[in-house]
MDTraj code that builds the backbone (N, CA, C; nanometers):
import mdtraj as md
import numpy as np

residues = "UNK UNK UNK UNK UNK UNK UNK UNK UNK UNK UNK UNK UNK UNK UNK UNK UNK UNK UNK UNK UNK UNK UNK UNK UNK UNK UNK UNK UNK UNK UNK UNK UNK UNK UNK UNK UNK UNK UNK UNK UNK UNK UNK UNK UNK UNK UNK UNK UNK UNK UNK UNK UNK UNK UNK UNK UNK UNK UNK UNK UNK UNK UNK UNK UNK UNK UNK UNK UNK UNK UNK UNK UNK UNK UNK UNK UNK UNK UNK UNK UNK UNK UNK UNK UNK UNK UNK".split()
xyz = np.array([
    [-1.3378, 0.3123, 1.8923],
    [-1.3192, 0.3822, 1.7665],
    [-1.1973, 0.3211, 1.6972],
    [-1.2328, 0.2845, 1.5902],
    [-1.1147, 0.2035, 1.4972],
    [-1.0437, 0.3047, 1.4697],
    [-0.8916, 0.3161, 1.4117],
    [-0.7987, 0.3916, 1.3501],
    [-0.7668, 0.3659, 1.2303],
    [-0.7466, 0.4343, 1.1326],
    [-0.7494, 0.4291, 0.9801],
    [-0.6473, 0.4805, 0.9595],
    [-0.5151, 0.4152, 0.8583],
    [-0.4610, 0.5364, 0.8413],
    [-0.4148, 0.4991, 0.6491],
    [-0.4345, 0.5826, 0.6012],
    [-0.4186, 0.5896, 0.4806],
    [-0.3058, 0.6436, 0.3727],
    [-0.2146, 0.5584, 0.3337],
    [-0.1070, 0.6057, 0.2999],
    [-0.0490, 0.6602, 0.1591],
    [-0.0673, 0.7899, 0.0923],
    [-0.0809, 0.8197, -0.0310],
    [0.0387, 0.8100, -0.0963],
    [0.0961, 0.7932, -0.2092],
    [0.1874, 0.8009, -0.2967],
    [0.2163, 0.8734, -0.4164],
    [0.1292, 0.9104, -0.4741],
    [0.0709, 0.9543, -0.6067],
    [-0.0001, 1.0658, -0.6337],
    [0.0247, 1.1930, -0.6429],
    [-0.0967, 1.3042, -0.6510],
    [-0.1982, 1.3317, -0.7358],
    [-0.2238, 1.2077, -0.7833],
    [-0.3433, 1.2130, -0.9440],
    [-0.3825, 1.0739, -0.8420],
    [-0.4541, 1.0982, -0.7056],
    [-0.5680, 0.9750, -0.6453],
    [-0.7094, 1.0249, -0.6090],
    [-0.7967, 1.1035, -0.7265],
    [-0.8677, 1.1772, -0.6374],
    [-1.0014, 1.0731, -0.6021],
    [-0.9931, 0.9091, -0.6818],
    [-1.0729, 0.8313, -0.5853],
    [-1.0227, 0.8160, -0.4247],
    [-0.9202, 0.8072, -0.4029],
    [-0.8881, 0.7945, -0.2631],
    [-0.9417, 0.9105, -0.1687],
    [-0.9103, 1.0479, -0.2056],
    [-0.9173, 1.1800, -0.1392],
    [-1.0941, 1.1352, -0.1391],
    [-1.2071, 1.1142, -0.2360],
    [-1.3414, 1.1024, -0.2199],
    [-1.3805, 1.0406, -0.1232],
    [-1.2493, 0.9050, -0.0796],
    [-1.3486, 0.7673, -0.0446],
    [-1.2902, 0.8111, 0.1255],
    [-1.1598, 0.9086, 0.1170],
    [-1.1137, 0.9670, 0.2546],
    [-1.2083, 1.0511, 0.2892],
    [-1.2954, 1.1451, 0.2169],
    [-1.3718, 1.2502, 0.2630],
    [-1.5045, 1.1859, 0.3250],
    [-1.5537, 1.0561, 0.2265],
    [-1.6926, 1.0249, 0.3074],
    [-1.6216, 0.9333, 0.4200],
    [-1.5025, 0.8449, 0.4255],
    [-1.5087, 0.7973, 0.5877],
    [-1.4959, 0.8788, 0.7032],
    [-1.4635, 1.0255, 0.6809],
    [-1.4618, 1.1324, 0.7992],
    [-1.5982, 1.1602, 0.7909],
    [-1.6596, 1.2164, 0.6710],
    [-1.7935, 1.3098, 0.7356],
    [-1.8782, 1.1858, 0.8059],
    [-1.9150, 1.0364, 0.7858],
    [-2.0263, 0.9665, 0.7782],
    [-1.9558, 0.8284, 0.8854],
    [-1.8502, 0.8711, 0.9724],
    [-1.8204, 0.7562, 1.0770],
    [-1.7210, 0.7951, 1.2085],
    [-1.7031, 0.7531, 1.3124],
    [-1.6935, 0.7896, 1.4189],
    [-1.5437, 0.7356, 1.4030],
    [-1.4423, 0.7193, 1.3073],
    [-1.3107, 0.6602, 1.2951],
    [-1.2379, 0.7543, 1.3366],
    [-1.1082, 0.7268, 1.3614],
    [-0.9944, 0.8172, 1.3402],
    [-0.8974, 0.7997, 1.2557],
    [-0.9409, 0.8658, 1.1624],
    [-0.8725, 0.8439, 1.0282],
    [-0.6766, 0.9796, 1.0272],
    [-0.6167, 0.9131, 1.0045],
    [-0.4645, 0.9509, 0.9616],
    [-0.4595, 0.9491, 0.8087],
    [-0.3536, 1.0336, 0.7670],
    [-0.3466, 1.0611, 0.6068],
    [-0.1794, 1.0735, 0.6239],
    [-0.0732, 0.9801, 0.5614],
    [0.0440, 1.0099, 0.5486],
    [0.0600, 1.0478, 0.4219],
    [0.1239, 1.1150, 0.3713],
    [0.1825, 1.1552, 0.2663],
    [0.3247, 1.0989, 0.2359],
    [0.3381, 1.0107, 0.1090],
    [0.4978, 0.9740, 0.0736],
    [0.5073, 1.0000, -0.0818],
    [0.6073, 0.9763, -0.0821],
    [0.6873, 0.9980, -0.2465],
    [0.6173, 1.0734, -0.3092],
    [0.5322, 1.0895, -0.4282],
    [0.5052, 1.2021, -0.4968],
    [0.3850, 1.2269, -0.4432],
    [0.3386, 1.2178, -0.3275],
    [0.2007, 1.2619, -0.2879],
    [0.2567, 1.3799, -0.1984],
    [0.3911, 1.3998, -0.1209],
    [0.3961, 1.4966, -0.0460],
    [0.3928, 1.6583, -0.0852],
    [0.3588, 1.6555, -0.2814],
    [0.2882, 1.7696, -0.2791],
    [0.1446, 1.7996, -0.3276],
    [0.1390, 1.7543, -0.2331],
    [-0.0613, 1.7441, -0.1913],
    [-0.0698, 1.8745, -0.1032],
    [-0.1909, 1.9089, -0.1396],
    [-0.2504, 1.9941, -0.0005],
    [-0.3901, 1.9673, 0.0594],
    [-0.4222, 1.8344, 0.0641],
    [-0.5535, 1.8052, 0.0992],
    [-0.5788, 1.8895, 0.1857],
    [-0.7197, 1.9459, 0.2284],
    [-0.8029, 1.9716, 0.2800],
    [-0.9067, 1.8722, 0.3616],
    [-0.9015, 1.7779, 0.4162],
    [-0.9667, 1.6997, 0.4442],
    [-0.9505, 1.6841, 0.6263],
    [-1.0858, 1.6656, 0.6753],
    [-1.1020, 1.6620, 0.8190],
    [-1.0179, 1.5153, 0.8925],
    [-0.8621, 1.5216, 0.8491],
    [-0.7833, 1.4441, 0.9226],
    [-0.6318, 1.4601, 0.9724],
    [-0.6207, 1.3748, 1.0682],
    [-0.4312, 1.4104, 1.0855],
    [-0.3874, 1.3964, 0.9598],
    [-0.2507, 1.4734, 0.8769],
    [-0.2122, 1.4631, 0.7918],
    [-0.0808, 1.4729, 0.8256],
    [0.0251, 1.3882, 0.7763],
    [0.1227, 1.3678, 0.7927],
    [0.2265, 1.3705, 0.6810],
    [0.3271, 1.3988, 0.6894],
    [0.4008, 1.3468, 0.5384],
    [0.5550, 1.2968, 0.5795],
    [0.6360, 1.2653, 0.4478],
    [0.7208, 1.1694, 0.5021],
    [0.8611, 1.3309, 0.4911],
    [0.9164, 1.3166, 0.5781],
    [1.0137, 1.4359, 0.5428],
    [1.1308, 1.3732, 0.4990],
    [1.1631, 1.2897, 0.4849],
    [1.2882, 1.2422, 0.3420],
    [1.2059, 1.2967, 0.2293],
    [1.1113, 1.2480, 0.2163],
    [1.0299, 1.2531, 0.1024],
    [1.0362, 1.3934, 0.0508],
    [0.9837, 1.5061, 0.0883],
    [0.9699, 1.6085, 0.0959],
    [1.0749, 1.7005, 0.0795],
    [1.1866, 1.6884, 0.1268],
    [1.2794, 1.7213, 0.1080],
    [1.3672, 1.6537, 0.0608],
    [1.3863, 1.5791, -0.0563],
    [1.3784, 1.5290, -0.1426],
    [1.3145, 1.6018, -0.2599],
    [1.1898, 1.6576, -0.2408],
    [1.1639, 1.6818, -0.3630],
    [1.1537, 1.8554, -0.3650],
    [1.2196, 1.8800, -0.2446],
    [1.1927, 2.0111, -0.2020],
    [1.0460, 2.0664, -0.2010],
    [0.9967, 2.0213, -0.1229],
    [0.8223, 2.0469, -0.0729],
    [0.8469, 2.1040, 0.0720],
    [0.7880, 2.2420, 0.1063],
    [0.7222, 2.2938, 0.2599],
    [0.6063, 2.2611, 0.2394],
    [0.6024, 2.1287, 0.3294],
    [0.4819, 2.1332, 0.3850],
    [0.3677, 2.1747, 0.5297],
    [0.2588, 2.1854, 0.5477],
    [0.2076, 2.2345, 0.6319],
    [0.2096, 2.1444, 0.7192],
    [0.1752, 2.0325, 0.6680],
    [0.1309, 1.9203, 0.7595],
    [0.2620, 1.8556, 0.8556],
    [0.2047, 1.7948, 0.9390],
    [0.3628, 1.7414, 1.0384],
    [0.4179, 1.6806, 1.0006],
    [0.5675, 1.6846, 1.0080],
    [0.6565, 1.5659, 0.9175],
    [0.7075, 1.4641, 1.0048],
    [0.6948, 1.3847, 0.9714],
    [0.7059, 1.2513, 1.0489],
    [0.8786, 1.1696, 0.9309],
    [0.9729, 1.0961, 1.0205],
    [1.0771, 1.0130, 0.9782],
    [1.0195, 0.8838, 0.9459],
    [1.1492, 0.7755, 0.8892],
    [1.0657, 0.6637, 0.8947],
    [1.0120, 0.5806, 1.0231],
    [1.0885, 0.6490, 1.1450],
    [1.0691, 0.5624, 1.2929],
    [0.9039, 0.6101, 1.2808],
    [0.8609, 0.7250, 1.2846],
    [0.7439, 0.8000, 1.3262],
    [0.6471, 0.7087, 1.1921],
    [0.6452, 0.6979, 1.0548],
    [0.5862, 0.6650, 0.9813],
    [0.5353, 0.4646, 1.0626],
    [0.6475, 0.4373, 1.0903],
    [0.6393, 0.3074, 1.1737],
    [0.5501, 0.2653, 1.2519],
    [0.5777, 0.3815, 1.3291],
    [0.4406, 0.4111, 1.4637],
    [0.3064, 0.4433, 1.4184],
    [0.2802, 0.5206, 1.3327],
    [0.1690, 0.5642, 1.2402],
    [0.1337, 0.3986, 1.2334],
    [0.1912, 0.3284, 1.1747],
    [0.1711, 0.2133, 1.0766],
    [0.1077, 0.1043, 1.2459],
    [0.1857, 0.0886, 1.3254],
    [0.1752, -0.0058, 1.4076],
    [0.0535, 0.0273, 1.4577],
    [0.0701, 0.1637, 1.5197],
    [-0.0977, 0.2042, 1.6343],
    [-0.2163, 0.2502, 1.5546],
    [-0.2103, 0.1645, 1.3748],
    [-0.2837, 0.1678, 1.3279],
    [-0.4196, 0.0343, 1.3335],
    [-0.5465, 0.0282, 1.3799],
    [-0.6028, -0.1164, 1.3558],
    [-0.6579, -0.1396, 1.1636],
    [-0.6367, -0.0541, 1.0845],
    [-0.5755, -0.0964, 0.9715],
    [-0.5367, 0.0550, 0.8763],
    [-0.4163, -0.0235, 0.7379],
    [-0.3649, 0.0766, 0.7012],
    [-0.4370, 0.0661, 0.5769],
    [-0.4544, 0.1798, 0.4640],
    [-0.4669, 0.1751, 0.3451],
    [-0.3975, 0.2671, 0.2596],
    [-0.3327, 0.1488, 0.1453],
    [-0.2352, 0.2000, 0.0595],
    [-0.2548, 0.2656, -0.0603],
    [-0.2335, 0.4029, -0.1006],
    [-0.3108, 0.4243, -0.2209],
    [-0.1686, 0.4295, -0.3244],
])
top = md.Topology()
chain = top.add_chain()
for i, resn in enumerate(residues, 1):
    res = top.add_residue(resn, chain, resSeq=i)
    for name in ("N", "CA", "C"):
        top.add_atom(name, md.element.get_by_symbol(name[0]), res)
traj = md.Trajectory(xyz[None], top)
């Protein structure tokens, strides 16, 4: 099973959130969703790990639900990924 992980920036991507929803329902991946800079006030709903950046976040003063990951942890996301995508 390949690993996906998809890294948002921007909260006006709702081609990305579409093209994230059909690679969960329609493939056997393990898809990741980080959240950075103005995407960490997102609240996707979508059948994946969701992550966000907590500088980020607090920074912009966002509670988020999702787990907050540093930049070491965003790193790791990135490495034990077999590919990333940047939105």
């Amino acid at each position: 099973m390949s690993r996906i992980l998809h890294i948002l920036k921007e909260t006006n991507q709702p081609e990305a959130l579409t093209i994230i929803a059909k690679q969960a329902k329609g493939s056997g991946q393990d898809l990741s969703i980080l959240l950075i800079q103005e995407a960490v006030r997102l609240q996707p709903d979508l059948p994946a790990k969701i992550y966000v950046l907590e500088d980020d976040a607090r920074l912009r003063g966002v509670a988020s639900r999702f787990e907050a990951v540093n930049y070491s942890g965003m790193l790791d996301l990135i490495l034990s990924s077999d590919s990333v995508v940047t939105w």
